[in-house]
N, C-alpha and C positions, 0 to 999 in steps of 0.2 A: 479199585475204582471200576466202573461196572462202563461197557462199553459204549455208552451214549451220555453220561458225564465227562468222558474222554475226549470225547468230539465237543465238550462242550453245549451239550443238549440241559436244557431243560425242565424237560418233562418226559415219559413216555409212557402208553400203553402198551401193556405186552398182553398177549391172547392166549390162553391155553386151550388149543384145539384139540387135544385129550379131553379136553372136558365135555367140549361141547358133544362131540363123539360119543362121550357118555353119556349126554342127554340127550343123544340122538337114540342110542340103543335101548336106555329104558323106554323113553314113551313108547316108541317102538314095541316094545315088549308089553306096553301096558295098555296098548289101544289093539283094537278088535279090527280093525282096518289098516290099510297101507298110512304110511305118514306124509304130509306134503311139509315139508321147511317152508318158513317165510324167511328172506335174506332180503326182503325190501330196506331202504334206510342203510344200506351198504350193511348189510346185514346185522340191523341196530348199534351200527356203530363197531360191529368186529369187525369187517372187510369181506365183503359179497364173495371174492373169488374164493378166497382160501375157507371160507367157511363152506361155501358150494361143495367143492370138492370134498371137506370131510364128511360134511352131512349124508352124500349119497352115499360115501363108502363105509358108512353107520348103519346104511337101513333105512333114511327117507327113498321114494321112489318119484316124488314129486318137488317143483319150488313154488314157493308163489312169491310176487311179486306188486306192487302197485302198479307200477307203469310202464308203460313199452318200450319208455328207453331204458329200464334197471332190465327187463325182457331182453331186449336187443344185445346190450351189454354181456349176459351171458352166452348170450350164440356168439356175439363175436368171438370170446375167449373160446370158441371150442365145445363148448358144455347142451349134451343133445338129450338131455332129462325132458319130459314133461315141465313146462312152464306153466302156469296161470298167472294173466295179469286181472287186473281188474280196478282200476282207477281210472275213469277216458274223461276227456272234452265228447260234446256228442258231432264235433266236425272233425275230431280227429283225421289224421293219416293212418290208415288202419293196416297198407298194403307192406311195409316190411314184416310186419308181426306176421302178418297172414302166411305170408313166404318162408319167414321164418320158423314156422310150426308152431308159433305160441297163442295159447287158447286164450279165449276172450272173455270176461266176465262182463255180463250185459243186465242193467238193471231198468232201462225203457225204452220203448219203441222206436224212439229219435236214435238210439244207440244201436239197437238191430237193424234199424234201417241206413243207415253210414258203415257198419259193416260187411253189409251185404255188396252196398255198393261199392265196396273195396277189393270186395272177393270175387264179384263179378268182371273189376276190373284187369286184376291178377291173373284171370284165369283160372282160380283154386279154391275150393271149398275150405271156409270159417269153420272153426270149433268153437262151439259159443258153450257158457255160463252162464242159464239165467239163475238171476239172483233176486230171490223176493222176499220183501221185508215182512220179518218174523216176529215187529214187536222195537227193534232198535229203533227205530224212526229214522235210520240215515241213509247208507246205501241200500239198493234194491227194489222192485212194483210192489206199492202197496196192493191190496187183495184189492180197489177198483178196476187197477192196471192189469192186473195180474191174467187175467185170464185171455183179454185182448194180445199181449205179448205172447202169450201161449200158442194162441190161432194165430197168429204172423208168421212165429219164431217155425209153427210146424209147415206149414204152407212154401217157406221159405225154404225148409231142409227137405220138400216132396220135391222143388226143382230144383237140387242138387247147389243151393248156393249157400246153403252153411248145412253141418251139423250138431245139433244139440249133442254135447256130450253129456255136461252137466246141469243139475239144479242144487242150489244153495244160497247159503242164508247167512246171519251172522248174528253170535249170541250177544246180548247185553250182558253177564254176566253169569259165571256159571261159579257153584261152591263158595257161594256165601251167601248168609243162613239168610239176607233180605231182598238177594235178589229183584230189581228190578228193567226190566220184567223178568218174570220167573222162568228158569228154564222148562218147567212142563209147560206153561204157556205157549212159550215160543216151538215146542218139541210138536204140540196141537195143531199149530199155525200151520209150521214145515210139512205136517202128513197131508192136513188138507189140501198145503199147495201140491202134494206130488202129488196127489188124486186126481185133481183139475190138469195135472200136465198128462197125467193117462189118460184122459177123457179127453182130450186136447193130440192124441195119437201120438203123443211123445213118448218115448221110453231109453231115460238116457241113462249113461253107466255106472254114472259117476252123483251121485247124493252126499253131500256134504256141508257138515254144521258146527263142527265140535271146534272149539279151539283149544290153548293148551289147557285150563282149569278143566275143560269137559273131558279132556282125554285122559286126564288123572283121574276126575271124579263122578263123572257119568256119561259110564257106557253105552248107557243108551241115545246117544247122539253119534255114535261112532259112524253108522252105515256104512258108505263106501269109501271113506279118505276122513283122516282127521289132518285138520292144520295149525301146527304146532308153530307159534314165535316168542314170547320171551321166555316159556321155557328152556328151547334150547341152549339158551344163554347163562343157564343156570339160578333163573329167578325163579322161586318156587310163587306161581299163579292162583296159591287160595291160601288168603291170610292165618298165621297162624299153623300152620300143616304142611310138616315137610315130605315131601316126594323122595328124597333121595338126589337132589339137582345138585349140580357142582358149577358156582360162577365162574367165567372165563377169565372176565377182564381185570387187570390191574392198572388203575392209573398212580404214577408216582411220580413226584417231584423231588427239590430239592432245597434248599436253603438257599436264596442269593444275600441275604443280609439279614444281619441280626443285629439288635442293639435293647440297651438298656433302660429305662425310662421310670418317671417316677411315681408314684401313685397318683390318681387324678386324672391322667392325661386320656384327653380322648384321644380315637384311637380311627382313621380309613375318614371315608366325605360321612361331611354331616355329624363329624362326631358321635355316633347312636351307642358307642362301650365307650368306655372308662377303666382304666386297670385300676384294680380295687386295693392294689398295693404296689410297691415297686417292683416290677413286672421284667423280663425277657419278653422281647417282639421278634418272631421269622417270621421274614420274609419271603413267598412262596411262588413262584412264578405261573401262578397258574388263574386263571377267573372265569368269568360267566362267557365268553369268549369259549369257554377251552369246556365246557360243557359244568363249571362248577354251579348251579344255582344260586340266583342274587337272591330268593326267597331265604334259602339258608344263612344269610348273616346273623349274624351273633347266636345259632341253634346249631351249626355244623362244628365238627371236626375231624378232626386228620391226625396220623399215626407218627408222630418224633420223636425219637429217644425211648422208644421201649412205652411208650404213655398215649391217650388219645390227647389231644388238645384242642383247646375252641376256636373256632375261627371267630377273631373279634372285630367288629366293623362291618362294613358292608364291603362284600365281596367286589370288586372292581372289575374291570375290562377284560386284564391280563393277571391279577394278581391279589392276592389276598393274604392274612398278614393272622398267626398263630400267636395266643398269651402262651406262657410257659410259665407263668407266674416266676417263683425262684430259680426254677432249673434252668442250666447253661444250655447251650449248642453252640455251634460252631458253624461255622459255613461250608457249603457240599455237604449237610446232613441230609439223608436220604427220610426222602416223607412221603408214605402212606396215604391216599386222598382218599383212593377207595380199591375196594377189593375183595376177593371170598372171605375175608374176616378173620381167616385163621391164625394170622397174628396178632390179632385183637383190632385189626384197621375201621373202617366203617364200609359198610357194604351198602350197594348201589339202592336196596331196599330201605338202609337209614337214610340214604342223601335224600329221596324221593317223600319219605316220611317228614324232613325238617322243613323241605321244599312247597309240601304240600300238591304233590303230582307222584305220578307213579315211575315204577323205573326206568320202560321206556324210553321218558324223558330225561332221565341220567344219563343211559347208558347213548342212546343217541346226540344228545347234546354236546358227545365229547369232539371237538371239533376237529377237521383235516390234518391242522398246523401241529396236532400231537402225533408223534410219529407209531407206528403200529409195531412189534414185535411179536413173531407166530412163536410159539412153541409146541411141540408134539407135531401130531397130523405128518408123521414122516411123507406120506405123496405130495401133501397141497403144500408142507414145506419146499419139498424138491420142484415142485416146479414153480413153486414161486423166487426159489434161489437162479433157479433159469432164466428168470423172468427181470434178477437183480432188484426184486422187491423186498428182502431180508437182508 
């Protein structure tokens, strides 16, 4: 009996931060520039600190993050790497960031100007990020904006109340064959805009574009920083073509009831499956609640007795419910939900697949109340045992 069925648990997550370590070191190895981690989303659902900690002692030299409290959160712990955030309100509070050393990604005028007056009030020059849309249509100055934030942003960094470090952008997709928009499109957009930031008497250090599909598959985006996020999780980022990634997470359950039933019976709300014969049903304590996808009803399943099995019915809150058709189980059988597949489980790429979203939204969806289990990462182990979080 494995130590969290002892206590009476559930379900759990356990993380293998060897892995991710090793997918810290390839891309590392396979991009032409420094690496930035993204550990936003508490580091897609692996846990910000302990993955922080492995990733830099892999070979990232940077993190990024959405927001200035997932920012703030890692200075508090300690953690004096380069930060980028870049998700604001444009009234933000901008002045712990600012104090705190973490750079800003700024994509309009409303946003450089509430930074500035943050920095101004601080007493301490901003490190900003402008960010200009290369084609995505979401964050960052379109090329209207763009050139106007340019003369602001530079105007601003001549009386010492921020500095431009960076300019970047963000791809639509990168390494799949329909791309839209295309990455040489986008690659076109990004030159032009650092042209207009040199003419604009900007010259900043940091140029940055690639995400993880581009740091696998086109080096020509690398420049000065590439930013890598569900790769490092071990989700290989171009359909079809393996990198070499190793997934971390394993989520697992268990059996809380089983029972017998006879053909016909529908089966979860709304009755949507029917067992097509006299049928085994586990019971599995785990649902859309705990990150399984309702889209997955009656398309998903999960690893019991040596076998995949369907999830039948519609996924619930907390819990969803396996045919076994003939085969037995028993109660406390330990179940596979998802994982690197090497036991034949389903991995975070099928869940996303039956779900009809990416992984992402698997691996993030797994929620608080599952509890986390680190393995490997001996340092962010040991201080997370310091910390009585393992």
């Amino acid at each position: 009996m494995t130590s969290w069925t002892a206590r009476g648990g559930l379900a759990e997550a356990t993380v293998d931060l060897d892995a991710i370590a090793h997918n810290t070191a390839l891309l590392a190895a396979r991009a032409t520039a420094p690496v930035l981690a993204v550990v936003k989303a508490d580091a897609f659902g692996h846990g910000m600190l302990p993955v922080t900690r492995t990733v830099l002692d892999a070979g990232a030299t940077w993190l990024g993050v959405a927001t200035n409290a997932e920012a703030l959160r890692l200075r508090e712990a300690g953690v004096t790497a380069p930060v980028l955030s870049w998700l604001h309100a444009h009234d933000e509070d901008f002045d712990a960031a600012i104090l705190a050393g973490v750079d800003l990604g700024v994509s309009s005028a409303e946003h450089l100007e509430r930074i500035a007056e943050c920095a101004t009030r601080v007493g301490t020059r901003a490190a900003v990020h402008l960010k200009v849309d290369t084609g995505l249509r979401r964050g960052g100055a379109d090329h209207t904006a763009w050139r106007g934030l340019l003369d602001r942003a530079a105007w601003l960094q001549r009386r010492g109340r921020l500095l431009v470090r960076g300019v970047w952008s963000h791809l639509g997709a990168a390494g799949a064959p329909a791309a839209s928009p295309p990455v040489g499109t986008q690659v076109r957009a990004f030159e032009l805009a650092l042209r207009e930031a040199r003419d604009a008497g900007l010259d900043p250090e940091l140029r940055h574009l690639a995400n993880s599909a581009a740091t696998l598959t086109e080096p020509a985006t690398h420049y000065d920083l590439v930013r890598v996020g569900i790769a490092l999780y071990g989700v290989e980022p171009v359909a079809g073509r393996s990198g070499g990634l190793r997934p971390a997470m394993t989520l697992r359950s268990r059996t809380v009831l089983v029972k017998k039933v006879p053909a016909g019976e529908g089966v979860s709300y709304e009755h949507r499956y029917r067992t097509s014969g006299e049928s085994t049903l586990a019971l599995v304590p785990v649902g859309f609640a705990d990150g399984v996808p309702r889209l997955a009803s009656n398309r998903g399943a999960a690893l019991l007795a040596g076998r995949r099995r369907p999830v039948a019915g519609l996924v619930a809150m907390d819990q969803l419910v396996l045919d076994l058709g003939r085969d037995e189980a028993n109660l406390g059988d330990e179940v596979l939900v998802l994982g690197p597949g090497d036991d034949g489980e389903p991995t975070a790429a099928e869940w996303a697949a039956w779900a009809e979203t990416n992984p992402h939204e698997v691996l993030t969806g797994i929620g608080a109340r599952i509890p986390r289990r680190y393995l490997g990462g001996a340092r962010a182990t040991r201080e997370l045992e310091e910390l009585s979080l393992v």
